[in-house]
N, C-alpha and C positions, 0 to 999 in steps of 0.2 A: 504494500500500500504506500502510500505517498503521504507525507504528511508534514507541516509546516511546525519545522524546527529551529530552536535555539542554540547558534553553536555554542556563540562566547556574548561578553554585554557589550552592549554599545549602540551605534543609530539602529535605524532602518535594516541597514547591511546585515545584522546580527542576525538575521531569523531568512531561514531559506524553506522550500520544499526540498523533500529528500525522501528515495527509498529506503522502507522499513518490513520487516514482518509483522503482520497482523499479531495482535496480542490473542492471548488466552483468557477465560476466567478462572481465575483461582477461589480456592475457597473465600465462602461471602462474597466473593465481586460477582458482578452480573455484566455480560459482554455487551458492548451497545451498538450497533450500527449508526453511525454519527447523520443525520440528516442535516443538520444546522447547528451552528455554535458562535455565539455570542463575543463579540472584540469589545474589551474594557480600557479603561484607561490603566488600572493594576496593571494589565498586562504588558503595556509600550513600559510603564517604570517598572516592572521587575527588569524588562530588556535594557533596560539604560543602566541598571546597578542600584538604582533607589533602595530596592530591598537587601540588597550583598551584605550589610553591618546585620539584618536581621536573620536572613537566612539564606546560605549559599546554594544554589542549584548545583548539583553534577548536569554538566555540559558535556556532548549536546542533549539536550531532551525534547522532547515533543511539547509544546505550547499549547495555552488554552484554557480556563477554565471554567467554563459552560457549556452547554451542547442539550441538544434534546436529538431524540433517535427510535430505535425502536431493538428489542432486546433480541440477541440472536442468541445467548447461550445465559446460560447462571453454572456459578460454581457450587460446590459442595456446601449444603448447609443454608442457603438461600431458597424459603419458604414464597417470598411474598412478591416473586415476580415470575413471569414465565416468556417462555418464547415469544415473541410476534406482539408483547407489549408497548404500547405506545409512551416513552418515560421522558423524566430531562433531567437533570443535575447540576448542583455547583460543584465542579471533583477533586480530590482531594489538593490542599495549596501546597502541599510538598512534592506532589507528583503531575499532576498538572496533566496534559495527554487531551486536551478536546480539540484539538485542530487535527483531527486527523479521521479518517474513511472510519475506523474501529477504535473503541477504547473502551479496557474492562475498568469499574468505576465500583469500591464499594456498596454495597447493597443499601448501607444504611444511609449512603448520603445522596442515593436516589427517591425521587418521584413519580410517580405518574400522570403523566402531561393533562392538560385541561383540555377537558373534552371539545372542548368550540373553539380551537386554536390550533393553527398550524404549525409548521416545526420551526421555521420560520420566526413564527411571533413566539412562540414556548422557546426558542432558543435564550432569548434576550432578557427571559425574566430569572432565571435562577438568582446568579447572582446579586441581579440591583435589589431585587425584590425582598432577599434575605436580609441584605444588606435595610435597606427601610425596616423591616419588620424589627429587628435583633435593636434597630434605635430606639424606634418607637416604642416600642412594646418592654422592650428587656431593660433597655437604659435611662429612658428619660419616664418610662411609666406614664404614659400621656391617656388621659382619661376624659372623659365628655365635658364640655366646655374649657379645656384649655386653650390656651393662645401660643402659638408654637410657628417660631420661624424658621424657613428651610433656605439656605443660599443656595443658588444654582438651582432653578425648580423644574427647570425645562428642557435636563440634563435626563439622563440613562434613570440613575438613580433615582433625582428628583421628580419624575413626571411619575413613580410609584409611591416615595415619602407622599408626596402630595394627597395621592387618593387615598392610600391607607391611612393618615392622619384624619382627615375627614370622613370615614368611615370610621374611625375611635370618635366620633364625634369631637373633633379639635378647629378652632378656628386657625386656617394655616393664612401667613403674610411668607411672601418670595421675593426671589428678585429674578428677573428676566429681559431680554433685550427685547425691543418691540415687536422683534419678529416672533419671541414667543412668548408674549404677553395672553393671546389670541388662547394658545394651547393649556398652558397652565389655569386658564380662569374656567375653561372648559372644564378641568379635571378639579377643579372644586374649590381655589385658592380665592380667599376672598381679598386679600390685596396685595397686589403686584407691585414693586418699587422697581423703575426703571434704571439699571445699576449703573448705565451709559451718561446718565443725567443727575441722578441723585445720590445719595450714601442713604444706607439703609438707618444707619443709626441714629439719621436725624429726621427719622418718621417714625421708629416705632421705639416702645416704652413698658416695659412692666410684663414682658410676655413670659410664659410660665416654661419654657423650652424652647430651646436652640438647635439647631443639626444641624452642622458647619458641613459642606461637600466639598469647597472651594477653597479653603485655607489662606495662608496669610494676613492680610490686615481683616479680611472676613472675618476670621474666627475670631480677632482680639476683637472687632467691633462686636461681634455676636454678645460680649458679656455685660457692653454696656445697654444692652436692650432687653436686661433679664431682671426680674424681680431678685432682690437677695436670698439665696435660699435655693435657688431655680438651679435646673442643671444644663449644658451645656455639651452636646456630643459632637464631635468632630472624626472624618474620614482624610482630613486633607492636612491637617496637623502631623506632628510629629509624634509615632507610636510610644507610648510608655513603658516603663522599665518591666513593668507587671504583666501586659499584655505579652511582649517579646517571652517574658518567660514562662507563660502560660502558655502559649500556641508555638515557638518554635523551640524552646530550650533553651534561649541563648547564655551566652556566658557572662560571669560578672562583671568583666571589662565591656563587654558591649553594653548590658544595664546599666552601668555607671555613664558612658558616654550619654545615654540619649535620656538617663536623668541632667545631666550636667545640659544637655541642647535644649530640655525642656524647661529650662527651671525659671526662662523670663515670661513664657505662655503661662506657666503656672502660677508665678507670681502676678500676672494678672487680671486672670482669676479669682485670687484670693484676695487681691484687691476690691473688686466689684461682688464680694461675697457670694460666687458663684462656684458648684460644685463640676468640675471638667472634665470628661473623659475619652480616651481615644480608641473607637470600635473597630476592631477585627471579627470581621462577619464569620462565623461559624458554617461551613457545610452541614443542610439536616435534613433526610429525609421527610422527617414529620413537618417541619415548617416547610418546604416546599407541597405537600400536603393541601396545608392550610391556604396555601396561594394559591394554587389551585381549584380551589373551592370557591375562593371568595372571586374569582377568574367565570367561573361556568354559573355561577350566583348572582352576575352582573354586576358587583361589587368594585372591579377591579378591573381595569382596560388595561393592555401589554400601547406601547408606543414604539414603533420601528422608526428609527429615521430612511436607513434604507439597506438593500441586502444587494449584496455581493456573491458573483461564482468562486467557491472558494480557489478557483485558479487565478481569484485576482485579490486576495485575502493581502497583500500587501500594498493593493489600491485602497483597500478597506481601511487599514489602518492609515494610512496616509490621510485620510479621509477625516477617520476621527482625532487626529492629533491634531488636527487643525483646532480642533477645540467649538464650533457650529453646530453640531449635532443636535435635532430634538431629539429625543427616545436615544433606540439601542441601533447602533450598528450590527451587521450580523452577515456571516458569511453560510451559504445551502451549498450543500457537497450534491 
């Protein structure tokens, strides 16, 4: 099979297609046949080295991680899926593998795609959508009539934060460029600050949650817009000592550096007596589940900006680093 691989880090250049053999499923993984797989922003910065201090890839490896497909084999010990299933997944962040024809993907951190959605549009929601979910729900605890601002709202991520906030019943405020003022008010955002013309900080006030997407001076604006008390999650920040050592291992010398990078963000924070934290989205079966549901529920609309032949999966990313995208970029095998 052919599959779009990472040799070494660096631009564009770093990631080629390349013959491989098809994988196997091993025990617990279930084999997928890749129909479509979702390009992130995570994925151009793992390529540039963004993540190297956190966690070092064996190069080269096959890139990727999202995909929706349909199941061609399961391994030993894998009850809850069968052949000829229609599934999708975020797969695992240490092994990576969705740019390519096949990939076997533990069992637990599959789904079974939404029924009223193409592969296509299930390609592009694994990860933003866990990603929204794992904020709202796990981190900032956002519950009916909050006030809760998302930067970047008409981003990958952002155009699902948006609806799942508003389905927790939360008043969401964004920022977006005119061209997608239009999309975001559709998906339920009741005020838009146009970030080309205004600073978000100097329209809103007292809101009870943050979810930073965009990072830098975003995020430090984010805690002057928070009631004291209020918490503050961020994607675009710099990961914390805790998180690195929770999800990849890392070593003390590396937890010490990215205490010591974080300690002006933190402080403040603590200055605007707001509570700050830096999410790393979890792969989970059950909660892609749950997207799912609220997906075939009418709850929950997938946003493509647009799909690529994955024979041009490096026009695609070209595409999305440009930084324009509404929705999800997505490459169909």
């Amino acid at each position: 099979m052919q599959a779009y691989m990472m040799t070494r880090y660096g631009d564009a250049s770093a990631m080629e297609l390349r013959d491989l053999p098809e994988p196997v499923a091993r025990d617990g993984e279930v084999l997928i046949r890749v129909r479509a797989a979702g390009l992130n922003r995570i994925d151009y910065k793992v390529r540039q080295g963004a993540m190297r201090l956190v966690h070092r890839l064996t190069l080269p490896q096959v890139a990727g991680s999202e995909l929706s497909g349909v199941v061609e084999g399961v391994g030993d010990g894998v009850t809850r899926f069968a052949v000829g299933d229609r599934v999708f997944a975020r797969v695992d962040k240490k092994k990576l593998g969705a740019y390519a024809p096949y990939a076997a993907v533990d069992a637990a951190l599959v789904g079974k795609m939404p029924k009223s959605l193409n592969f296509a549009d299930a390609a592009g929601l694994p990860l933003a959508g866990l990603t929204a979910l794992q904020a709202l729900r796990d981190e900032l605890g956002v519950t009916a009539g909050d006030r809760v601002f998302i930067s970047g709202g008409a981003g990958g991520v952002g155009t699902l934060v948006t609806q799942l906030a508003v389905w927790m019943g939360a008043e969401v405020a964004t920022t977006a460029s005119p061209r997608g003022e239009e999309l975001v008010r559709s998906l339920g955002a009741a005020t838009v600050i146009n970030y080309q013309k205004q600073k978000f900080k100097d329209v809103l006030s007292d809101d009870d949650g943050a979810f930073d997407l965009t990072g830098g001076q975003d995020l430090s604006d984010s805690f002057a817009i928070l009631k004291r008390g209020a918490k503050a999650v961020s994607i675009g920040g710099l990961p914390e000592p805790a998180n690195v050592r929770a999800d990849f291992g890392a070593a003390p010398l590396v937890s010490t550096a990215l205490w010591v990078a974080g300690a002006k963000i933190r402080r403040q924070a603590r200055k605007r007596g707001v509570d700050y934290r830096f999410l790393f989205m979890h792969p989970s079966g059950p909660g892609l589940d749950l997207l799912a549901d609220l997906v075939d529920n009418g709850e929950l609309k997938t946003v493509t900006d647009r799909v690529f032949p994955f024979e041009q999966i490096a026009e695609g990313f070209a595409h999305l680093e440009q930084g324009h995208a509404k929705g999800k970029v997505v490459v169909q095998m």
